[in-house]
C-alpha positions as CSV (number, residue, x, y, z in Angstrom):
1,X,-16.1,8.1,-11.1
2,X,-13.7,6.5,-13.4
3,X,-15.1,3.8,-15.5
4,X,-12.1,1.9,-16.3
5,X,-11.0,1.7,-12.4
6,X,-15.1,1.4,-11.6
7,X,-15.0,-2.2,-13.8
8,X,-11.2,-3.7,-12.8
9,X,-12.8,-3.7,-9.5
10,X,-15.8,-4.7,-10.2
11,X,-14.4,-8.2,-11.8
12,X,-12.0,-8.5,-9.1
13,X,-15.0,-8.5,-6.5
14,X,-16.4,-10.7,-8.5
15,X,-13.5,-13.3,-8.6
16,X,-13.1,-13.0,-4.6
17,X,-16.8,-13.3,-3.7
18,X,-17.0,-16.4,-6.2
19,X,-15.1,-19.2,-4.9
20,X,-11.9,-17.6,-6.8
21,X,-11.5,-19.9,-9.6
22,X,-13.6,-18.4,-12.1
23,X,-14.4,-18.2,-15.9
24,X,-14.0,-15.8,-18.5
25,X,-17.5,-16.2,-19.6
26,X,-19.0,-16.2,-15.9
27,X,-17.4,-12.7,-15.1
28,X,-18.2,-11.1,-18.1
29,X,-21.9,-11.7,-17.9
30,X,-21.4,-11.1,-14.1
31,X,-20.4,-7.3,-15.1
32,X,-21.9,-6.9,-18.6
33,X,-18.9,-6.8,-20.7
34,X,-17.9,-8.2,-23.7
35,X,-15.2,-11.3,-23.1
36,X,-13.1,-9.5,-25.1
37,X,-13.2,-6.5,-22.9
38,X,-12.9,-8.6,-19.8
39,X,-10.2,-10.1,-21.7
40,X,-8.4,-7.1,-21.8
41,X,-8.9,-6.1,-18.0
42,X,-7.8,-9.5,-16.7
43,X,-4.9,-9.7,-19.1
44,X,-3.5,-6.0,-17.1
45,X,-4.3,-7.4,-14.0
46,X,-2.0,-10.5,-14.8
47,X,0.8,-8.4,-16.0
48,X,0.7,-6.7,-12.7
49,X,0.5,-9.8,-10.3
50,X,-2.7,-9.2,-9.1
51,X,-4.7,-12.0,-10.7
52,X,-3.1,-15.4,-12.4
53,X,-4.5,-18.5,-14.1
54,X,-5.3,-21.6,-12.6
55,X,-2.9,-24.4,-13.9
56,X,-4.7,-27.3,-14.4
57,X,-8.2,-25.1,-15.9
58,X,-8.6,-22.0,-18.1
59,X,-10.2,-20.4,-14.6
60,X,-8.9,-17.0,-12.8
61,X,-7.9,-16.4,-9.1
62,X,-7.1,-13.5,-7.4
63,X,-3.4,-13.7,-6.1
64,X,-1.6,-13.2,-2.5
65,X,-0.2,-9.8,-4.1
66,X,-3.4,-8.7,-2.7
67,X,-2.4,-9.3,0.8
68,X,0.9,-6.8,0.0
69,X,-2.0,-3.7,0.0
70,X,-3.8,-4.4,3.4
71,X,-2.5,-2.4,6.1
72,X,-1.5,-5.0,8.7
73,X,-3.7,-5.9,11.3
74,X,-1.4,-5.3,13.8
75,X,-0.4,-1.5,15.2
76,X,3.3,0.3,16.1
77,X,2.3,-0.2,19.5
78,X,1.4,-4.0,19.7
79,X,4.5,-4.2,17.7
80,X,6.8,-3.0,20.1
81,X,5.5,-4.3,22.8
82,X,5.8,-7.6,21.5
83,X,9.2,-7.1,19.8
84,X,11.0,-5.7,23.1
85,X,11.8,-9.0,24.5
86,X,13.5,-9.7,21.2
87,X,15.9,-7.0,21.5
88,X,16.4,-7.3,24.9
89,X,17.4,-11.0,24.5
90,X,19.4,-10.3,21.5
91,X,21.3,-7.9,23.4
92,X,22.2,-9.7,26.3
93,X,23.0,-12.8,24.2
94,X,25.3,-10.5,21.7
95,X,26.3,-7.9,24.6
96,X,25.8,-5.1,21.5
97,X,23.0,-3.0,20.8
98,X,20.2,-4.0,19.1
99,X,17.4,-2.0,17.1
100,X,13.5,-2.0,16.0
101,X,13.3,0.3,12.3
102,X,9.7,0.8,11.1
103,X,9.5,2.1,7.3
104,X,8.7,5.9,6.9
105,X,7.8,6.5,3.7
106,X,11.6,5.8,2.4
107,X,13.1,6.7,5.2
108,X,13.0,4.5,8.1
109,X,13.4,5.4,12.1
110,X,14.5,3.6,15.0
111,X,11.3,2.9,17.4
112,X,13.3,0.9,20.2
113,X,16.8,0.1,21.2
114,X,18.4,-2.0,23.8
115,X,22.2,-1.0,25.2
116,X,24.5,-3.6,26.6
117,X,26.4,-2.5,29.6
118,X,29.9,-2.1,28.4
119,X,31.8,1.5,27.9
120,X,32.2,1.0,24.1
121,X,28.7,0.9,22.9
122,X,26.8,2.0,19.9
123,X,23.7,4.6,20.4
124,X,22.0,5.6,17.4
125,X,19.2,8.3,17.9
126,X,15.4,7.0,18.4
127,X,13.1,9.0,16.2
128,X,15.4,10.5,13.9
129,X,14.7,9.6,10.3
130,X,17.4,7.8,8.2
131,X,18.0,7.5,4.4
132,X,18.1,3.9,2.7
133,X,20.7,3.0,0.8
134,X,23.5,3.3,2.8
135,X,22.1,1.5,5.8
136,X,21.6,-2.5,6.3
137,X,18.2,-1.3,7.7
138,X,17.6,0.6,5.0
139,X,18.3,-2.3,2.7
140,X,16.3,-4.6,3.9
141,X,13.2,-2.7,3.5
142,X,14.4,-1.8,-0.1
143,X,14.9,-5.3,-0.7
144,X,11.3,-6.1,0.2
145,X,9.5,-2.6,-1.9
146,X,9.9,-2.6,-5.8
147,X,7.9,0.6,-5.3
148,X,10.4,2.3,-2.9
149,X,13.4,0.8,-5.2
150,X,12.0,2.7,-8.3
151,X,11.8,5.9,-6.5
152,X,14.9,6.2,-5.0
153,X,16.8,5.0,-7.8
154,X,15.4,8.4,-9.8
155,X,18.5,10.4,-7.3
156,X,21.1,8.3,-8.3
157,X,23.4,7.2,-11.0
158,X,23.2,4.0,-13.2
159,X,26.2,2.9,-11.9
160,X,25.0,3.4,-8.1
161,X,21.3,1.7,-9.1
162,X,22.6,-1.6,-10.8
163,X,24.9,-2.3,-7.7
164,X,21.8,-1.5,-5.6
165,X,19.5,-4.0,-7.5
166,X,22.1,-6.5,-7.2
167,X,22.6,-6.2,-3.8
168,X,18.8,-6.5,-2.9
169,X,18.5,-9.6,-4.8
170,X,21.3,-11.4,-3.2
171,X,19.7,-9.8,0.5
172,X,16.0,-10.8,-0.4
173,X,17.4,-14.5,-1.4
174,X,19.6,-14.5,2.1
175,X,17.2,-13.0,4.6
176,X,19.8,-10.3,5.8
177,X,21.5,-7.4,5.0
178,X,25.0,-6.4,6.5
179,X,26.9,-3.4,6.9
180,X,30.4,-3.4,7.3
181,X,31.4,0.3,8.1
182,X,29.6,1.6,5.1
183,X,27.2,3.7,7.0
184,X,29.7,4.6,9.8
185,X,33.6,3.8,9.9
186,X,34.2,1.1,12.4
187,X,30.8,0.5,12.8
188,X,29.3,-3.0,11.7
189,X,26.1,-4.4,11.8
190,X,23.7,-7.0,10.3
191,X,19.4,-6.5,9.7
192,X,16.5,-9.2,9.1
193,X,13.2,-8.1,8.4
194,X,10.5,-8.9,10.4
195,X,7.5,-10.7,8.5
196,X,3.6,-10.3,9.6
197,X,1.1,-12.1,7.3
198,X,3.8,-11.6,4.3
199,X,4.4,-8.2,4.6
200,X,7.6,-6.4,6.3
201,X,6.4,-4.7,9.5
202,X,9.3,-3.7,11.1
203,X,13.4,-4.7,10.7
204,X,15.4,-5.7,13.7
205,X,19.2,-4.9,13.8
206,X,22.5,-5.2,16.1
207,X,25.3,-3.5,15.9
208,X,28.6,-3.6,17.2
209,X,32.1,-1.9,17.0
210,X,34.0,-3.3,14.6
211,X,37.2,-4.4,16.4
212,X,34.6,-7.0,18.4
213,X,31.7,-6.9,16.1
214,X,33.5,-9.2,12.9
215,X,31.9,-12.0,10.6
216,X,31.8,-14.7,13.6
217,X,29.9,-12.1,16.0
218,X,27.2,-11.4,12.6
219,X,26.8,-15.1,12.1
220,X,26.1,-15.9,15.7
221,X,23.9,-12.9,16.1
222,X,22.1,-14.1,12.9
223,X,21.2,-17.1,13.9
224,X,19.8,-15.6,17.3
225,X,17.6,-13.3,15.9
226,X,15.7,-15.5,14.0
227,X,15.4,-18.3,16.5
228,X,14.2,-15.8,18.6
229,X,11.8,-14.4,15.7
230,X,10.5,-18.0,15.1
231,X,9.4,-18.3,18.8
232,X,6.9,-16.1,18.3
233,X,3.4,-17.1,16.7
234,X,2.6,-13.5,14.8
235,X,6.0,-12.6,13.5
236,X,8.7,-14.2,11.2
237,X,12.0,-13.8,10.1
238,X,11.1,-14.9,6.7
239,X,8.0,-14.6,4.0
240,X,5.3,-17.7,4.4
């Protein structure tokens, strides 16, 4: 067992079994450490977001950051069961083709899709994986993963990564990534992540030609998706 990892958890139990608003000198004779070491252990655990002190009192609190580790209580299957009637009112609202994505590692595949009826349509491929960074899908869930950020950027060029951080700020701050014929020529289309007890779960997505598909169609389509998201009681279209 490794002692150092053996004692960060050990004070972090200590701080969620203990009303979560705790002292320095209550969790250090809690564990048998010296304050200073405890010091120390909650100082790391600040820098990485896991812990933070309480405003108003010199008292420690474990933070929602926590919640970002769980797996979520909810599985592919419930998810697309649920989510189904999303795309298929999206669709027939937007008469263009919508989309479920689930994150795969940091690539992402399309679980569901729902086709208008019209002769021009667009049909990506269900279960094939796609890349990130060229895709508003793709986007989105880079927008939401420092993690998966930082490893992808190690393939690319500084240039390439600074535009990328940019434009997952701006989509994090919006709710939405577009993509206007960046993936595919002619091909539009515009992606909000789908939120479940703060964490991205899945990303919904419509796409269009882009001769029919323009800004207008996006922004109506937009707005669509998430009042359709924010009928539902266990998903969002945005973080609590």
């Amino acid at each position: 067992m490794i002692q150092s990892i053996s004692r960060a958890f050990e004070i972090l139990e200590y701080i969620a079994f203990n009303g979560n608003f705790v002292r320095l000198n209550d969790i250090a004779d809690a564990v048998g450490l010296k304050k200073t070491t405890v010091h120390n252990f909650l100082n790391t655990l600040k820098e990485l977001g896991y812990i933070e002190q309480d405003e108003l009192t010199p008292r420690y609190r474990i933070t929602y950051k926590f919640q970002c580790l769980y797996s979520p209580d909810v599985s592919l299957f419930q998810i697309k069961k649920e989510l189904r009637p999303v795309l298929e009112s999206i669709t027939e609202y937007t008469k263009e083709t919508s989309y479920l994505a689930i994150q795969m590692g940091s690539y992402f595949r399309h679980e569901l899709k729902c086709e208008p009826n019209r002769s021009v349509r667009i049909s990506l491929e269900l279960g094939k994986e796609y890349e990130m960074t060229t895709t508003a899908i793709g986007k989105v869930f880079l927008s939401y993963s420092d993690h998966l950020q930082t490893s992808l950027m190690k393939f690319n060029d500084e240039n390439f990564n600074q535009k990328l951080k940019e434009e997952t700020k701006q989509i994090k701050e919006n709710g939405f990534a577009t993509d206007l014929g960046q993936y595919e020529e002619d091909l539009n289309c515009v992606a909000i992540p789908v939120f479940h007890q703060r964490k991205v779960v899945a990303v919904v997505c419509v796409s269009g030609p882009a001769y029919r598909f323009g800004e207008n169609e996006i922004n109506t389509s937009l707005k669509k998706m998430k009042e359709l998201l924010s009928q539902l009681e266990k998903y969002s279209a945005k973080q609590a």
